[in-house]
VOPAGU-2260 file (C-alpha; in pm, 1 decimal, decimal comma):
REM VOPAGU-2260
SITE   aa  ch    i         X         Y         Z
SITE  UNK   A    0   -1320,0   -1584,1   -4512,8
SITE  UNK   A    1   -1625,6   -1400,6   -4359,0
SITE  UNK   A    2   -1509,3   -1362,0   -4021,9
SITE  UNK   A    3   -1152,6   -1190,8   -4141,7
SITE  UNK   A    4   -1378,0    -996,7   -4362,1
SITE  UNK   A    5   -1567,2    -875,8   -4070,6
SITE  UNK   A    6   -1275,8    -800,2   -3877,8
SITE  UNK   A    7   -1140,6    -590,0   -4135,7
SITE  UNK   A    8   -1456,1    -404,2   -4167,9
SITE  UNK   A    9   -1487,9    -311,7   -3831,7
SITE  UNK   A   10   -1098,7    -217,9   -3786,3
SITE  UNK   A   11   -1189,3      27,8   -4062,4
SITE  UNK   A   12   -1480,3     165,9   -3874,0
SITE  UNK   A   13   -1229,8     257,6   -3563,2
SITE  UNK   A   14   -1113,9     605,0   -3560,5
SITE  UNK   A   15    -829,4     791,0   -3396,9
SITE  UNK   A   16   -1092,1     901,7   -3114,9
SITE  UNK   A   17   -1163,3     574,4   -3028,8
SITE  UNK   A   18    -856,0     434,6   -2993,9
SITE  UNK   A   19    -817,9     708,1   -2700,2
SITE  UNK   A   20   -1146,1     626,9   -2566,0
SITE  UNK   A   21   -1026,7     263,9   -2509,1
SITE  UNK   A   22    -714,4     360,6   -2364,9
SITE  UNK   A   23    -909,7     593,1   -2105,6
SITE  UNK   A   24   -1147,9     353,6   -1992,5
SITE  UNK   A   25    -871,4      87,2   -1981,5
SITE  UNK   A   26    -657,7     280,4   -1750,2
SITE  UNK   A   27    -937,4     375,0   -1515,9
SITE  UNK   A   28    -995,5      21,8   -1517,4
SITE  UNK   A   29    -692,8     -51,8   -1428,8
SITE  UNK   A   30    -679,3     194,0   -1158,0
SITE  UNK   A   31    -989,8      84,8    -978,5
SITE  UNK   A   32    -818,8    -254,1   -1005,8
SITE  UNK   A   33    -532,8    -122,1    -821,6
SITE  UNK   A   34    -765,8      50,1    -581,4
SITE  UNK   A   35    -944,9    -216,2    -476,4
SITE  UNK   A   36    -688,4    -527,4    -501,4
SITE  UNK   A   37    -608,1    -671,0    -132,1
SITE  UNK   A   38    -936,2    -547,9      -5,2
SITE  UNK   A   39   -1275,3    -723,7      41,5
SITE  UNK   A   40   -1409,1    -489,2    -278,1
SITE  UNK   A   41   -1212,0    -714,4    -495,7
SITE  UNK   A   42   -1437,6   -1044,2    -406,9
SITE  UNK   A   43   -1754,1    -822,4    -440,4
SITE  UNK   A   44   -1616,5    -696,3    -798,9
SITE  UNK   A   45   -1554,8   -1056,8    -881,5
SITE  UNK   A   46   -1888,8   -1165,6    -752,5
SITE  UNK   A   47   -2073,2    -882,2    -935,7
SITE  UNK   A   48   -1888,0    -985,3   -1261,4
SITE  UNK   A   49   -1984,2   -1367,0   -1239,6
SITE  UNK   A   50   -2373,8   -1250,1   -1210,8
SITE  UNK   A   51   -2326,1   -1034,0   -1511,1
SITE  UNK   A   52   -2195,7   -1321,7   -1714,6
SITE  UNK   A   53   -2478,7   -1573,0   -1604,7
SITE  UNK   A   54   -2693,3   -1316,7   -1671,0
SITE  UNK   A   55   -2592,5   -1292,6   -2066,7
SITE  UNK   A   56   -2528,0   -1659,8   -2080,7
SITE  UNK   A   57   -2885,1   -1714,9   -1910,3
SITE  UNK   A   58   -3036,1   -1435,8   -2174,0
SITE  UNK   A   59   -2848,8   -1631,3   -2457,3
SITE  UNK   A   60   -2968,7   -1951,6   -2389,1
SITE  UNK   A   61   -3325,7   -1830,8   -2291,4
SITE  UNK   A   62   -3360,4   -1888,9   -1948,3
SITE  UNK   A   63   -3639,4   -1660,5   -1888,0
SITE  UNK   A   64   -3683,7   -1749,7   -1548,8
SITE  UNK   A   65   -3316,0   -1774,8   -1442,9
SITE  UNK   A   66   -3266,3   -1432,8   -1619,1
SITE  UNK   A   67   -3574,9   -1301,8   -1477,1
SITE  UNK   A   68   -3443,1   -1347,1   -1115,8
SITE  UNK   A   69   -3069,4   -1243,1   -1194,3
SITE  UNK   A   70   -3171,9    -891,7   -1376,1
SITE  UNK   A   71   -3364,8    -833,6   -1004,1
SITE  UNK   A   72   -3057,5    -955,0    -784,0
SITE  UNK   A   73   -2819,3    -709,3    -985,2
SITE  UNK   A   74   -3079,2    -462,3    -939,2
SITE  UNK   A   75   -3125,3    -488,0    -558,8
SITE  UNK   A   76   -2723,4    -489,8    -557,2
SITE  UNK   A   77   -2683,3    -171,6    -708,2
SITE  UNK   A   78   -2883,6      -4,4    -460,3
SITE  UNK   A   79   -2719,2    -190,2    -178,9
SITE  UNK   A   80   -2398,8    -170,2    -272,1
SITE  UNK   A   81   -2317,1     201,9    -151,3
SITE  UNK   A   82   -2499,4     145,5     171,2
SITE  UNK   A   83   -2353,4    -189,1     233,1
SITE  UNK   A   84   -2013,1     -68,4     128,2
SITE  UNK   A   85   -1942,7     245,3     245,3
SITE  UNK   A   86   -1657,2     201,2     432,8
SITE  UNK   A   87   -1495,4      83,3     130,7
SITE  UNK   A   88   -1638,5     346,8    -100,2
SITE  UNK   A   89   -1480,4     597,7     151,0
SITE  UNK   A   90   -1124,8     454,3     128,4
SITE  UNK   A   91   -1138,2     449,3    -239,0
SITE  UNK   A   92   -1231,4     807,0    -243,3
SITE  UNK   A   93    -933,4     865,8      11,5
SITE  UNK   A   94    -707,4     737,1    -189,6
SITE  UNK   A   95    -843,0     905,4    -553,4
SITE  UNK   A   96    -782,2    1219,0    -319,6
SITE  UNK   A   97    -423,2    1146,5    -251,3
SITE  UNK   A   98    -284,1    1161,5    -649,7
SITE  UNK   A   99     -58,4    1407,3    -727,5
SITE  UNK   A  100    -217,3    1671,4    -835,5
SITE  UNK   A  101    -384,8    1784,0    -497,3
SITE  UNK   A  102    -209,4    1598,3    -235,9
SITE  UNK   A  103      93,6    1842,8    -262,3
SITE  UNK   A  104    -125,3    2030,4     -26,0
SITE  UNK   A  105     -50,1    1762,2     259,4
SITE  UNK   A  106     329,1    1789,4     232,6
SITE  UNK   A  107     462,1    1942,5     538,9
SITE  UNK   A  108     735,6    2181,7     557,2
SITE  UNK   A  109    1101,3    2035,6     546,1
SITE  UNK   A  110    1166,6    2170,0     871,0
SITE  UNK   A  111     908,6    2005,2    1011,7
SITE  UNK   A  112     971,6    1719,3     829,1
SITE  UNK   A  113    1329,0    1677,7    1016,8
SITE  UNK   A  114    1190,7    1692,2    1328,2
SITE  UNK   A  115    1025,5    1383,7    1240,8
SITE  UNK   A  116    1304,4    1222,9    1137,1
SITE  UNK   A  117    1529,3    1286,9    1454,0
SITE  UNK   A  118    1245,2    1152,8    1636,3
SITE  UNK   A  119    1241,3     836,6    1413,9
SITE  UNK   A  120    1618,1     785,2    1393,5
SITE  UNK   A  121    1668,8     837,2    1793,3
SITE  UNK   A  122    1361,7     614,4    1918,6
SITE  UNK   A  123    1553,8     352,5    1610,5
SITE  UNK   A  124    1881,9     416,2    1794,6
SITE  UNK   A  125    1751,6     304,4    2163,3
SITE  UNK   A  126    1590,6      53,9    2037,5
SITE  UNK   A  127    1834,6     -92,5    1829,2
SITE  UNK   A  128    2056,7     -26,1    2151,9
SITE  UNK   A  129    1837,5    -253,2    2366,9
SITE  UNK   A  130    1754,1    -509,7    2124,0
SITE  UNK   A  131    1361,4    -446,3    2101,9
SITE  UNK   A  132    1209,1    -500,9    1829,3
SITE  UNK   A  133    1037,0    -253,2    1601,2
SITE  UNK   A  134     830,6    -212,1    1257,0
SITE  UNK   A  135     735,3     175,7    1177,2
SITE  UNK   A  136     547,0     246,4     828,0
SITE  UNK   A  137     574,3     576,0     678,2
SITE  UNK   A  138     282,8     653,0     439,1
SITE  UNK   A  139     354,5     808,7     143,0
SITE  UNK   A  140     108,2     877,3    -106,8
SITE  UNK   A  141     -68,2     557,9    -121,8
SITE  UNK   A  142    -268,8     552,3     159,8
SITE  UNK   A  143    -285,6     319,0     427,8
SITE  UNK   A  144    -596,0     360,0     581,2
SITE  UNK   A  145    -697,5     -62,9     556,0
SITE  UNK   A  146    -433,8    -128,0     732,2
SITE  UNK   A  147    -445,6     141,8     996,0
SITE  UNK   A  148    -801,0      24,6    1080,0
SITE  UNK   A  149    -652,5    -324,7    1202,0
SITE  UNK   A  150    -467,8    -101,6    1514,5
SITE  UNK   A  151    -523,9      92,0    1757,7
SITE  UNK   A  152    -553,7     428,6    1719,1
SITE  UNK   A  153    -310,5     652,5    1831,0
SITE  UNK   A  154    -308,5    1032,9    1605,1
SITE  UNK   A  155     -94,1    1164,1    1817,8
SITE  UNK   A  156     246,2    1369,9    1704,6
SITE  UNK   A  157     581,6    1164,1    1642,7
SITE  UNK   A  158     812,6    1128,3    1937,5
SITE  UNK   A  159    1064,6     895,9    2029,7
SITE  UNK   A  160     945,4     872,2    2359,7
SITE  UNK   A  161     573,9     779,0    2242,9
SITE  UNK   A  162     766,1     507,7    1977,4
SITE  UNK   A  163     983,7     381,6    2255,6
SITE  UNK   A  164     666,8     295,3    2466,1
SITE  UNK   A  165     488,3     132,2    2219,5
SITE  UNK   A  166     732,5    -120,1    2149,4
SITE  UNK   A  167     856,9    -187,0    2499,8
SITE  UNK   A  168     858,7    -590,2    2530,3
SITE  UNK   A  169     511,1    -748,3    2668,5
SITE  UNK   A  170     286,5    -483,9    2642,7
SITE  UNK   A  171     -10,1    -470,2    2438,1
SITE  UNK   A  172     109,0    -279,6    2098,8
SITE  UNK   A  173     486,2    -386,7    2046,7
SITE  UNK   A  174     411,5    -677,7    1822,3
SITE  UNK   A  175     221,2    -477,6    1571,8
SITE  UNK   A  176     324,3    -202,4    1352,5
SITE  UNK   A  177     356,7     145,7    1383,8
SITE  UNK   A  178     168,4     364,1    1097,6
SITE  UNK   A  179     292,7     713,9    1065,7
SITE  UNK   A  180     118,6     981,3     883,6
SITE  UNK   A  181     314,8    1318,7     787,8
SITE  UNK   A  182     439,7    1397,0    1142,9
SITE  UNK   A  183     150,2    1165,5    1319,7
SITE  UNK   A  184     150,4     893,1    1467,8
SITE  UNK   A  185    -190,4     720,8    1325,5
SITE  UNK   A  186    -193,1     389,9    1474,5
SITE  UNK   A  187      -9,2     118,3    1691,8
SITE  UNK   A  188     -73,2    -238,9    1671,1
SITE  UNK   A  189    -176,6    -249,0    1319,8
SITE  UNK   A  190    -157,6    -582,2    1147,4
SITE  UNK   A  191      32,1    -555,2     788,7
SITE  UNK   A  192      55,0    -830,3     468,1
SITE  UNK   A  193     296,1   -1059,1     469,3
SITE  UNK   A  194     548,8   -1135,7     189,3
SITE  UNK   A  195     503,3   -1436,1      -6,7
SITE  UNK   A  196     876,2   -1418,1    -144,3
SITE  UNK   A  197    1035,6   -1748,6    -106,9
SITE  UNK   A  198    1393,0   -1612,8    -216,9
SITE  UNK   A  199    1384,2   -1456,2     140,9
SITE  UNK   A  200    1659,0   -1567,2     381,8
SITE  UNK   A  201    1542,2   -1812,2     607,6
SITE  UNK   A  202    1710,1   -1632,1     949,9
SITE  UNK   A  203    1409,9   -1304,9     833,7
SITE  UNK   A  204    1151,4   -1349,0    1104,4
SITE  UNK   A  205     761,1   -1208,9    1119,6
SITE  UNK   A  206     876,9    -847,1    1175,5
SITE  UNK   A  207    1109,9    -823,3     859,5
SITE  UNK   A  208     841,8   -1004,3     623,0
SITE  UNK   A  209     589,7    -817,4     716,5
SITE  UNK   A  210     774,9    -506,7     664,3
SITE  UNK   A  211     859,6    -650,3     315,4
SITE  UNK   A  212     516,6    -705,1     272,5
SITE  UNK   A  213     414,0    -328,6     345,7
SITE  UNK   A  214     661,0    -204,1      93,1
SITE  UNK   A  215     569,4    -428,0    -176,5
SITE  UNK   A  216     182,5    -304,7    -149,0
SITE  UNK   A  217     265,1      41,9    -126,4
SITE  UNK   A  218     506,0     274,3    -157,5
SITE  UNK   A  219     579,3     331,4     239,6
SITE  UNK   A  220     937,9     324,2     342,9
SITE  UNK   A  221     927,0     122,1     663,0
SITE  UNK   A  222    1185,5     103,8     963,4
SITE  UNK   A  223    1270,6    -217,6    1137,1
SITE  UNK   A  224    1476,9    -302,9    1403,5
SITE  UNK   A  225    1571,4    -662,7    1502,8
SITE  UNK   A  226    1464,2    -819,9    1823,7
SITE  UNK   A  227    1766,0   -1058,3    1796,8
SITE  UNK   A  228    2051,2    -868,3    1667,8
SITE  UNK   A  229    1937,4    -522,7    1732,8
SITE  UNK   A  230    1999,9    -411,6    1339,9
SITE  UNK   A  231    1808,3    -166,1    1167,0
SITE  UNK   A  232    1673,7    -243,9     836,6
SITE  UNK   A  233    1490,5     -54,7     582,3
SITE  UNK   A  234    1250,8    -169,4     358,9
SITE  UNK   A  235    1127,7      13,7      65,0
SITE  UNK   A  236     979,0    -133,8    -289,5
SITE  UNK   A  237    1008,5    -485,2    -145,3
SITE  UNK   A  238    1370,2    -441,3     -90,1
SITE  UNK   A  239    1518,5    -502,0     256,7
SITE  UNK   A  240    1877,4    -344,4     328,6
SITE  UNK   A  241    2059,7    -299,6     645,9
SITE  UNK   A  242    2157,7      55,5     757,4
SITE  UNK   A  243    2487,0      84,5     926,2
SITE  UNK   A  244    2410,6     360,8    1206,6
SITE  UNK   A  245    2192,0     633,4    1297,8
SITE  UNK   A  246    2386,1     874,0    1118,5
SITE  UNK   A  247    2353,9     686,1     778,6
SITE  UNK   A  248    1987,4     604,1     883,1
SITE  UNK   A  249    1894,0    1012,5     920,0
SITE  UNK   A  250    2079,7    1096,6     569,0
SITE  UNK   A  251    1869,9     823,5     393,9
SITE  UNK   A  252    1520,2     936,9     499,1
SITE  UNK   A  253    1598,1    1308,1     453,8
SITE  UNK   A  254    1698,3    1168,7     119,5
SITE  UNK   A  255    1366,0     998,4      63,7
SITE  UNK   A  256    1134,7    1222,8     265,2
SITE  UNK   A  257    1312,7    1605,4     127,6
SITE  UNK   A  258    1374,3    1562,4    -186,1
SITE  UNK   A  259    1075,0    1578,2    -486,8
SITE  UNK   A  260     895,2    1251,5    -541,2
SITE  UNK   A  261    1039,0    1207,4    -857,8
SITE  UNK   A  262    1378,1    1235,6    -767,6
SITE  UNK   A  263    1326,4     978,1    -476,6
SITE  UNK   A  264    1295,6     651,9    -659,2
SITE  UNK   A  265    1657,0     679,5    -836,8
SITE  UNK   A  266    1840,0     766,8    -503,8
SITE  UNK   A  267    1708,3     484,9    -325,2
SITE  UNK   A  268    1771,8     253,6    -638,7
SITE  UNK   A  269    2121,4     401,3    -620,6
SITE  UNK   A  270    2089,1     353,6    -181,3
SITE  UNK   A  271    2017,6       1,7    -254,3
SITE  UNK   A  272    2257,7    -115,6    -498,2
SITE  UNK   A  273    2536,1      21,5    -319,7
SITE  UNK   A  274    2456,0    -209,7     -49,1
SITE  UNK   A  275    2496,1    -497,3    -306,6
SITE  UNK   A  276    2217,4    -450,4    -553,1
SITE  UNK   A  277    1951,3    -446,2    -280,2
SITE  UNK   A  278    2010,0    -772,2     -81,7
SITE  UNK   A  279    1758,3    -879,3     119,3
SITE  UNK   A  280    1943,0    -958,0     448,0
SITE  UNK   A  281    1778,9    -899,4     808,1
Protein backbone atom coordinates (compact mmCIF):
# COMPACT_ATOMS: atom_id res chain seq x y z
CA UNK A 1 0.00 0.00 0.00
CA UNK A 2 1.45 3.49 -0.91
CA UNK A 3 0.36 5.36 1.95
CA UNK A 4 1.96 2.63 4.61
CA UNK A 5 4.86 2.85 2.32
CA UNK A 6 5.06 6.49 2.85
CA UNK A 7 4.66 6.28 6.39
CA UNK A 8 7.42 4.00 6.73
CA UNK A 9 9.62 6.17 4.74
CA UNK A 10 9.20 9.09 6.63
CA UNK A 11 9.42 7.21 10.18
CA UNK A 12 12.84 6.29 8.80
CA UNK A 13 13.72 9.84 8.04
CA UNK A 14 13.06 10.80 11.96
CA UNK A 15 16.08 10.90 14.02
CA UNK A 16 16.81 10.77 17.72
CA UNK A 17 17.05 14.77 17.60
CA UNK A 18 13.80 15.10 16.43
CA UNK A 19 12.02 13.11 18.53
CA UNK A 20 13.34 15.69 21.33
CA UNK A 21 12.47 18.56 19.26
CA UNK A 22 8.79 17.38 19.29
CA UNK A 23 8.74 16.73 22.80
CA UNK A 24 10.10 20.42 23.48
CA UNK A 25 7.76 22.20 21.47
CA UNK A 26 4.95 19.93 22.77
CA UNK A 27 5.56 20.76 26.32
CA UNK A 28 5.86 24.47 25.75
CA UNK A 29 2.70 24.00 24.13
CA UNK A 30 1.32 22.60 26.70
CA UNK A 31 2.51 25.10 29.09
CA UNK A 32 1.19 28.12 27.32
CA UNK A 33 -2.01 26.06 27.36
CA UNK A 34 -1.86 25.95 31.01
CA UNK A 35 -0.94 29.60 31.09
CA UNK A 36 -3.56 30.88 29.40
CA UNK A 37 -6.62 28.36 30.21
CA UNK A 38 -9.46 30.27 32.36
CA UNK A 39 -8.43 33.55 30.93
CA UNK A 40 -9.81 35.62 27.99
CA UNK A 41 -6.27 34.62 26.00
CA UNK A 42 -7.73 31.24 25.59
CA UNK A 43 -10.82 32.55 23.24
CA UNK A 44 -8.28 34.80 21.35
CA UNK A 45 -5.90 31.56 20.88
CA UNK A 46 -8.95 29.72 19.71
CA UNK A 47 -10.05 32.52 17.48
CA UNK A 48 -6.53 32.97 16.00
CA UNK A 49 -6.43 29.15 15.31
CA UNK A 50 -9.89 29.02 13.42
CA UNK A 51 -8.47 31.95 10.97
CA UNK A 52 -5.39 29.92 10.41
CA UNK A 53 -7.39 26.91 9.36
CA UNK A 54 -9.77 28.92 6.94
CA UNK A 55 -6.92 30.37 5.78
CA UNK A 56 -5.28 26.85 4.48
CA UNK A 57 -8.66 25.48 3.68
CA UNK A 58 -9.40 28.86 1.68
CA UNK A 59 -5.65 28.49 0.00
CA UNK A 60 -6.56 24.75 -0.74
CA UNK A 61 -9.61 25.27 -2.36
CA UNK A 62 -8.46 28.51 -4.18
CA UNK A 63 -10.28 31.14 -2.77
CA UNK A 64 -8.09 33.87 -3.83
CA UNK A 65 -10.17 36.47 -2.62
CA UNK A 66 -11.25 34.89 0.70
CA UNK A 67 -7.50 34.07 1.26
CA UNK A 68 -6.48 37.36 0.09
CA UNK A 69 -8.45 39.12 2.92
CA UNK A 70 -7.64 36.44 5.72
CA UNK A 71 -3.60 36.55 5.10
CA UNK A 72 -4.28 40.66 5.83
CA UNK A 73 -6.61 40.09 9.00
CA UNK A 74 -3.87 37.68 10.55
CA UNK A 75 -1.48 40.22 9.62
CA UNK A 76 -3.13 43.28 11.25
CA UNK A 77 -3.63 40.77 14.35
CA UNK A 78 -0.19 40.14 14.89
CA UNK A 79 0.62 43.63 15.25
CA UNK A 80 -2.36 44.26 17.43
CA UNK A 81 -2.20 41.61 19.46
CA UNK A 82 0.64 42.86 21.98
CA UNK A 83 -0.91 46.27 22.14
CA UNK A 84 -4.38 45.04 22.50
CA UNK A 85 -3.28 42.41 24.95
CA UNK A 86 -0.95 43.57 27.17
CA UNK A 87 -2.42 43.08 30.24
CA UNK A 88 -2.52 39.54 29.45
CA UNK A 89 0.96 39.33 27.97
CA UNK A 90 2.09 40.80 31.38
CA UNK A 91 0.44 38.07 33.53
CA UNK A 92 1.83 35.41 31.41
CA UNK A 93 5.23 36.79 31.85
CA UNK A 94 4.43 36.96 35.73
CA UNK A 95 3.76 33.75 35.95
CA UNK A 96 6.87 32.28 33.48
CA UNK A 97 8.76 34.37 36.26
CA UNK A 98 7.40 32.47 39.16
CA UNK A 99 8.92 28.67 38.11
CA UNK A 100 11.20 27.25 40.24
CA UNK A 101 14.22 28.06 39.30
CA UNK A 102 14.14 31.88 40.22
CA UNK A 103 11.22 32.30 42.38
CA UNK A 104 13.19 30.77 45.38
CA UNK A 105 14.26 34.34 45.61
CA UNK A 106 10.61 35.37 46.85
CA UNK A 107 10.51 32.86 49.72
CA UNK A 108 10.57 34.66 52.92
CA UNK A 109 12.36 33.64 55.92
CA UNK A 110 10.63 30.93 58.19
CA UNK A 111 10.52 33.25 60.91
CA UNK A 112 8.78 35.53 59.14
CA UNK A 113 6.79 33.11 57.68
CA UNK A 114 5.26 32.17 61.32
CA UNK A 115 4.35 35.39 62.00
CA UNK A 116 2.07 35.05 59.23
CA UNK A 117 0.67 32.16 60.28
CA UNK A 118 -0.24 33.26 63.95
CA UNK A 119 -1.84 36.08 62.31
CA UNK A 120 -3.86 33.71 60.03
CA UNK A 121 -4.70 31.08 62.65
CA UNK A 122 -5.83 33.86 65.39
CA UNK A 123 -7.99 36.20 62.97
CA UNK A 124 -9.42 32.09 61.90
CA UNK A 125 -9.94 31.55 65.64
CA UNK A 126 -12.24 34.85 66.28
CA UNK A 127 -13.85 34.34 63.52
CA UNK A 128 -14.67 30.92 63.78
CA UNK A 129 -15.58 32.09 67.47
CA UNK A 130 -18.23 34.53 66.20
CA UNK A 131 -19.53 32.65 63.39
CA UNK A 132 -18.40 35.09 60.45
CA UNK A 133 -17.66 33.88 57.61
CA UNK A 134 -14.31 33.84 55.86
CA UNK A 135 -12.35 32.67 52.53
CA UNK A 136 -8.39 33.58 52.65
CA UNK A 137 -6.16 32.32 49.53
CA UNK A 138 -2.60 31.81 50.02
CA UNK A 139 -0.62 32.03 46.72
CA UNK A 140 1.86 29.74 46.18
CA UNK A 141 3.75 29.59 43.15
CA UNK A 142 1.10 29.83 40.65
CA UNK A 143 0.19 33.17 40.62
CA UNK A 144 -2.96 34.73 41.18
CA UNK A 145 -2.80 37.91 39.75
CA UNK A 146 -6.45 37.37 37.43
CA UNK A 147 -8.05 36.88 40.21
CA UNK A 148 -6.59 39.54 42.45
CA UNK A 149 -7.56 42.12 39.78
CA UNK A 150 -11.40 41.28 40.43
CA UNK A 151 -10.79 42.97 44.30
CA UNK A 152 -9.90 45.58 45.83
CA UNK A 153 -6.63 46.27 46.50
CA UNK A 154 -5.31 46.10 49.73
CA UNK A 155 -0.96 45.30 49.77
CA UNK A 156 -0.84 45.84 53.02
CA UNK A 157 1.08 43.35 55.70
CA UNK A 158 -0.97 40.31 57.27
CA UNK A 159 -2.71 40.97 60.54
CA UNK A 160 -5.49 39.54 62.21
CA UNK A 161 -6.84 42.69 63.01
CA UNK A 162 -6.80 43.92 59.21
CA UNK A 163 -8.48 40.11 58.34
CA UNK A 164 -10.97 40.53 61.12
CA UNK A 165 -12.20 43.88 59.54
CA UNK A 166 -12.52 42.78 56.28
CA UNK A 167 -14.85 40.14 56.94
CA UNK A 168 -16.97 41.81 59.59
CA UNK A 169 -20.77 41.09 58.43
CA UNK A 170 -22.34 43.92 55.98
CA UNK A 171 -19.55 45.75 54.99
CA UNK A 172 -18.28 46.12 51.63
CA UNK A 173 -15.37 43.29 51.33
CA UNK A 174 -16.60 40.29 53.60
CA UNK A 175 -18.30 38.41 50.84
CA UNK A 176 -15.27 38.21 48.67
CA UNK A 177 -12.03 36.57 49.18
CA UNK A 178 -9.01 37.41 50.76
CA UNK A 179 -5.68 36.97 48.47
CA UNK A 180 -2.50 36.77 50.41
CA UNK A 181 0.85 37.13 48.96
CA UNK A 182 4.08 35.98 51.07
CA UNK A 183 3.27 38.02 54.23
CA UNK A 184 0.81 40.61 52.19
CA UNK A 185 -2.25 41.07 52.10
CA UNK A 186 -2.87 41.75 48.13
CA UNK A 187 -6.47 42.10 47.82
CA UNK A 188 -10.01 41.93 49.52
CA UNK A 189 -13.12 41.35 47.74
CA UNK A 190 -11.73 39.36 44.99
CA UNK A 191 -14.13 37.18 43.10
CA UNK A 192 -12.72 33.38 42.70
CA UNK A 193 -14.03 30.21 40.22
CA UNK A 194 -16.41 28.18 41.32
CA UNK A 195 -16.33 24.33 41.49
CA UNK A 196 -18.26 22.46 39.08
CA UNK A 197 -18.01 19.14 41.26
CA UNK A 198 -21.37 17.65 41.60
CA UNK A 199 -20.13 14.91 44.21
CA UNK A 200 -20.07 18.00 46.60
CA UNK A 201 -22.34 17.81 49.67
CA UNK A 202 -25.32 19.65 49.19
CA UNK A 203 -25.20 21.57 52.94
CA UNK A 204 -21.40 23.34 51.08
CA UNK A 205 -22.54 26.87 50.41
CA UNK A 206 -20.85 29.76 47.95
CA UNK A 207 -17.90 30.29 50.35
CA UNK A 208 -16.74 26.54 50.50
CA UNK A 209 -17.16 26.03 46.55
CA UNK A 210 -15.51 28.74 45.73
CA UNK A 211 -12.69 27.92 47.90
CA UNK A 212 -12.75 24.46 46.18
CA UNK A 213 -12.68 26.16 43.12
CA UNK A 214 -9.39 28.23 43.98
CA UNK A 215 -7.57 25.09 44.92
CA UNK A 216 -8.47 23.14 42.00
CA UNK A 217 -6.98 26.05 39.58
CA UNK A 218 -4.00 26.51 41.48
CA UNK A 219 -2.04 25.31 43.94
CA UNK A 220 -3.15 27.94 46.86
CA UNK A 221 -4.04 26.45 50.16
CA UNK A 222 -7.11 28.43 51.15
CA UNK A 223 -8.75 29.00 54.72
CA UNK A 224 -12.46 29.01 55.25
CA UNK A 225 -14.52 29.50 58.01
CA UNK A 226 -18.31 28.81 58.09
CA UNK A 227 -20.86 31.50 58.49
CA UNK A 228 -23.29 28.86 59.88
CA UNK A 229 -21.40 26.55 62.01
CA UNK A 230 -18.35 28.56 62.63
CA UNK A 231 -15.89 25.50 61.34
CA UNK A 232 -12.75 25.99 59.73
CA UNK A 233 -12.02 24.19 56.64
CA UNK A 234 -9.09 23.89 54.47
CA UNK A 235 -8.99 23.46 51.02
CA UNK A 236 -6.03 22.47 49.08
CA UNK A 237 -5.83 20.42 45.52
CA UNK A 238 -9.63 20.48 45.36
CA UNK A 239 -9.88 18.73 48.60
CA UNK A 240 -11.95 20.24 51.43
CA UNK A 241 -11.22 18.90 55.11
CA UNK A 242 -12.25 20.22 58.39
CA UNK A 243 -9.56 21.27 60.93
CA UNK A 244 -10.34 20.53 64.48
CA UNK A 245 -8.80 23.74 66.33
CA UNK A 246 -6.40 26.42 66.05
CA UNK A 247 -3.74 24.44 67.36
CA UNK A 248 -4.11 21.67 64.64
CA UNK A 249 -4.82 24.55 62.11
CA UNK A 250 -1.12 26.36 62.95
CA UNK A 251 0.79 22.79 62.75
CA UNK A 252 -0.78 22.16 59.27
CA UNK A 253 0.26 25.39 57.53
CA UNK A 254 3.74 25.44 59.11
CA UNK A 255 3.64 22.00 57.60
CA UNK A 256 2.70 23.26 54.17
CA UNK A 257 4.24 26.73 54.23
CA UNK A 258 8.06 25.49 56.12
CA UNK A 259 8.81 22.67 54.74
CA UNK A 260 10.47 22.34 50.85
CA UNK A 261 7.91 22.30 48.09
CA UNK A 262 8.56 18.94 47.32
CA UNK A 263 8.07 17.56 50.52
CA UNK A 264 4.65 19.44 50.86
CA UNK A 265 2.41 17.52 48.54
CA UNK A 266 2.92 14.00 50.45
CA UNK A 267 2.21 15.53 53.97
CA UNK A 268 -0.90 17.03 52.99
CA UNK A 269 -1.88 13.76 51.01
CA UNK A 270 -1.02 12.05 54.29
CA UNK A 271 -3.11 15.41 56.27
CA UNK A 272 -5.96 14.49 54.16
CA UNK A 273 -6.38 10.90 54.29
CA UNK A 274 -6.15 10.81 57.87
CA UNK A 275 -9.21 12.78 57.96
CA UNK A 276 -10.90 9.94 55.91
CA UNK A 277 -9.18 9.96 52.58
CA UNK A 278 -9.88 13.67 52.02
CA UNK A 279 -13.70 14.02 52.48
CA UNK A 280 -15.16 16.84 51.28
CA UNK A 281 -17.37 17.95 54.23
CA UNK A 282 -18.03 21.79 55.12
Amino acid sequence: MIWWNQIRHLASTIGILDVVDIIIVAIVIYQIYRMIKNTRALALATGIFVLLIATLVSRWLNLHVIYWLLQKTITVLLVALPIVFQPELRRALEKLGRVPLIAGSDNLRNEEMKKVIRELVTAAEILSRDRTGALMVLEQKIGLSDYIETGIEIDGKVSEEILINIFIPNTPLHDGAVIIRGDRIMAAGCLLPLTEDDRLSKELGTRHRAGIGMSEQSDAIVLIVSEETGKISISYAGTLTRVGNSRELAYKLEQFLLLPQEKVVQRFKNFFNSKGGGNREG
